[in-house]
N, C-alpha and C positions, 0 to 999 in steps of 0.2 A: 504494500500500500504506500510506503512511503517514495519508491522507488517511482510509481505513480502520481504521485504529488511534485517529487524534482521535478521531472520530464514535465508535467504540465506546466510546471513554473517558467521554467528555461524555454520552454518554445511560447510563451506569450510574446517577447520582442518581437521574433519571427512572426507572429501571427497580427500584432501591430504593424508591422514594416507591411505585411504584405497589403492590410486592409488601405495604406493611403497610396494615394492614386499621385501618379509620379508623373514628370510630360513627358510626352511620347520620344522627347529625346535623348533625354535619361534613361526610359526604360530600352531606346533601342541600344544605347554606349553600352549598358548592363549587360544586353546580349551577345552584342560582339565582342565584348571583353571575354565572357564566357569562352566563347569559341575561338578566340584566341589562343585562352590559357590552354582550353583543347589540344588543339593543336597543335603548340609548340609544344606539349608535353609526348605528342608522337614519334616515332621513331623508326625505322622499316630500312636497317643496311642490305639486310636479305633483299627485295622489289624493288630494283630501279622506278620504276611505273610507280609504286604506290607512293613512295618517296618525292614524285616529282609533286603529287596529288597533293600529299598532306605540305609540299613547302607553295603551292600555289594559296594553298588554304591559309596558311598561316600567311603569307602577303595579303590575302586580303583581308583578314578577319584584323589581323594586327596593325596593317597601315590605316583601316580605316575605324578601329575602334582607337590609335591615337590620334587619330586626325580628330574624332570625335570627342576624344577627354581636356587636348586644349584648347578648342572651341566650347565645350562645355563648363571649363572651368572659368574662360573669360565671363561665359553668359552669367551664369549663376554665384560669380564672387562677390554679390550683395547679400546673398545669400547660405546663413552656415549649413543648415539643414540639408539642401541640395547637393550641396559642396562635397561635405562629410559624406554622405552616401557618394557622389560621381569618385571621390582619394579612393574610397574604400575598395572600389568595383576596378580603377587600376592598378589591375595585378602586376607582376614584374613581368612579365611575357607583352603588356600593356606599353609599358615606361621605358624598356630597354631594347624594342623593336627598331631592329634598322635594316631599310630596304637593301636586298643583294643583288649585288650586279654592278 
């Protein structure tokens, strides 16, 4: 029971975060960030082919989820609340992305 009472405590943030409603440009940097950190976390020395796949992926998911986070941090620096979630959602695959070639 008690073990049920943590858990419920602990995901009330989460369940607050999720309930407010974010602009649509927030919640898309959120997602490319996501599928950045994805991605750069892949790996495939074995599959030329799949290799080319996941570093095509990781160019775009990462060139435009940072293009996304300092245009979004210019937008919303009036703003802590916004802010603090967009830091939060730049992961390191986010902030350390540099185009190859």
């Amino acid at each position: 029971m008690k073990i049920l009472i943590a858990v419920a405590l602990c995901s009330l943030p989460l369940l607050a975060q999720a309930e407010e409603k974010l602009p649509r440009d927030v919640a898309q940097f959120i997602e490319q960030a996501q599928m950045c950190e994805h991605f750069a976390g892949e790996w495939d020395d074995n599959d030329k082919a799949r290799q080319r796949e996941i570093t095509q992926a990781v160019e775009q998911s990462c060139g435009q989820a940072q293009r996304q986070w300092k245009r979004l941090a210019a937008r919303y620096t009036a703003q802590p609340r916004l802010r603090k979630i967009i830091d939060e959602h730049a992961n390191d695959a986010v902030r350390s992305y540099r185009k190859q070639g």
